[in-house]
C-alpha positions in Angstrom: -7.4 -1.2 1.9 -7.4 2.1 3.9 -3.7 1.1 4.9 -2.6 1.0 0.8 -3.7 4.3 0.7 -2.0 5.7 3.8 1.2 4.3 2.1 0.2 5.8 -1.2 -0.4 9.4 0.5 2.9 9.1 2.3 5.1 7.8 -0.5 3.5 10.7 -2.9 4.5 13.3 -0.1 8.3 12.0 0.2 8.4 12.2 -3.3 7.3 15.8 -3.5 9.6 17.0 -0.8 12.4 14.9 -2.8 12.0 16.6 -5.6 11.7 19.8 -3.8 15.2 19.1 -1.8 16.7 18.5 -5.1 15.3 21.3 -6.7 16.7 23.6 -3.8 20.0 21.9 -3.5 20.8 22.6 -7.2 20.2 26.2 -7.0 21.9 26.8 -3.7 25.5 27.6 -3.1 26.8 24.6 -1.1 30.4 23.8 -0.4 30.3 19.8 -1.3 33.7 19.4 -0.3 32.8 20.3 3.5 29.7 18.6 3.5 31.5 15.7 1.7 34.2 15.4 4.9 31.9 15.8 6.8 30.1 12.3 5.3 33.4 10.9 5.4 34.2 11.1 9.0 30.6 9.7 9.9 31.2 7.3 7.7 34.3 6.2 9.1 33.4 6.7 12.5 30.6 4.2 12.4 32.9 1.7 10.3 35.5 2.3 13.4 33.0 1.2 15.8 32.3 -1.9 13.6 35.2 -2.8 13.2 36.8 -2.4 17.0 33.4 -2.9 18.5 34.2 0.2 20.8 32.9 3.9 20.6 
């Protein structure tokens, strides 16, 4: 029982920093097509090293 509430505490606080991520990321100034490259190539390194098995 005291383990459903430790989950239930921690799931509340992701959710509240969540929704406080989001809520700063929409009022910020963000260049999303640098941080969108930047997901890209990380992305594509770790498909790369699936793919070839080297890296």
């Amino acid at each position: 029982m005291i383990r459903f509430v430790v989950i239930a505490i921690v799931v509340v606080a992701v959710w509240a920093l969540l929704l406080k991520l989001i809520k700063d990321l929409k009022s910020a100034n963000i260049d999303w097509t640098g941080v969108a490259t930047i997901v890209g190539f990380i992305a594509l390194a770790f498909w790369l090293r699936h793919v070839t098995g080297m890296g």
